[in-house]
N, C-alpha and C positions, 0 to 999 in steps of 0.2 A: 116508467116512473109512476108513483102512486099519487093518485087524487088527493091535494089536500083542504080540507076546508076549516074555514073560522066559526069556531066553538066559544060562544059564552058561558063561562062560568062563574058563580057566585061563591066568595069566600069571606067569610066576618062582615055579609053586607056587602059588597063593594065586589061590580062586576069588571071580570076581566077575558078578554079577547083572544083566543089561543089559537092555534094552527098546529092542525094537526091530521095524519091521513086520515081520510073519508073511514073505512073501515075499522077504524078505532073510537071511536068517537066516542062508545058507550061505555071502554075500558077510559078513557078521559074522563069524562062525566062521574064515574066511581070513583074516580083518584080525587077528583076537585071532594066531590061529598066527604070523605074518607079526610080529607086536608084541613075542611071547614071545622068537622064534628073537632078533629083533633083541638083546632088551634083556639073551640070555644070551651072545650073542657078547659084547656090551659088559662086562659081568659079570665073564666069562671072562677079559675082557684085563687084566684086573686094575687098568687107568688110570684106572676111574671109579668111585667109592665111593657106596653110598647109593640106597636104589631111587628118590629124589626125582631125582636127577643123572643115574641110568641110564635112567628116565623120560625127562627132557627130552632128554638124545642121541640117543636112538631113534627119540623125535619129529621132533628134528632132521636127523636120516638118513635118516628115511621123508619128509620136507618135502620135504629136494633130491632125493630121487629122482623125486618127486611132478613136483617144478618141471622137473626135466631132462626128464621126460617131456611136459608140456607141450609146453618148448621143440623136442622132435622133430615132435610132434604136429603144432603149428604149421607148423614148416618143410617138413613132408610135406604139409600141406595147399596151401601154398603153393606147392610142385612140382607137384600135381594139377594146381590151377587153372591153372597156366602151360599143361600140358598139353591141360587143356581149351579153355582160348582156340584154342592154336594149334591142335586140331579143329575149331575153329567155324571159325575162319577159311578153314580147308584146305574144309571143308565151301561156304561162301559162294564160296569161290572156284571149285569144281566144280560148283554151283547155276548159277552168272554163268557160266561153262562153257560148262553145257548149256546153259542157257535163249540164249546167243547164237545154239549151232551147230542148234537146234532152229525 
């Protein structure tokens, strides 16, 4: 079972207590920063009142970023593998090649 320990972190001011495995700590720590920047840009704009509403937009912001990145994720995996085929195949076909002219 993994070590877990309590991480303070600081969001809009106002620290809060988290638990989290020992080993992650530092991926903790980037998400709270990444959370704060977010929720003071939104803040900032003045368009969203209420840390309940600035909460959920920042949520919401880091979600489609989340998802868009997925969807590269994906589509780049899906280039590899095209790539890879057509090595196997270039590959079988220089096997079939050799093994004729041999």
């Amino acid at each position: 079972m993994k070590k877990t320990e309590t991480v303070t972190v600081m969001i809009l001011g106002k620290e809060y207590q988290v638990s989290c495995p020992a080993d992650e700590q530092g991926e903790l720590l980037q998400a709270a920063r990444q959370l704060d920047e977010r929720m003071r840009t939104i803040r900032q704009s003045g368009s969203v009142i209420g840390l309940e509403r600035i909460a959920v937009m920042a949520a919401l912001n880091l979600s489609h970023d989340l998802l868009l990145a997925k969807q590269a994720s994906a589509a780049n995996e899906r280039v590899v593998n095209r790539v890879a085929n057509k090595l196997d195949a270039t590959l079988a076909l220089s096997r079939k090649a050799n093994n004729s002219n041999g």
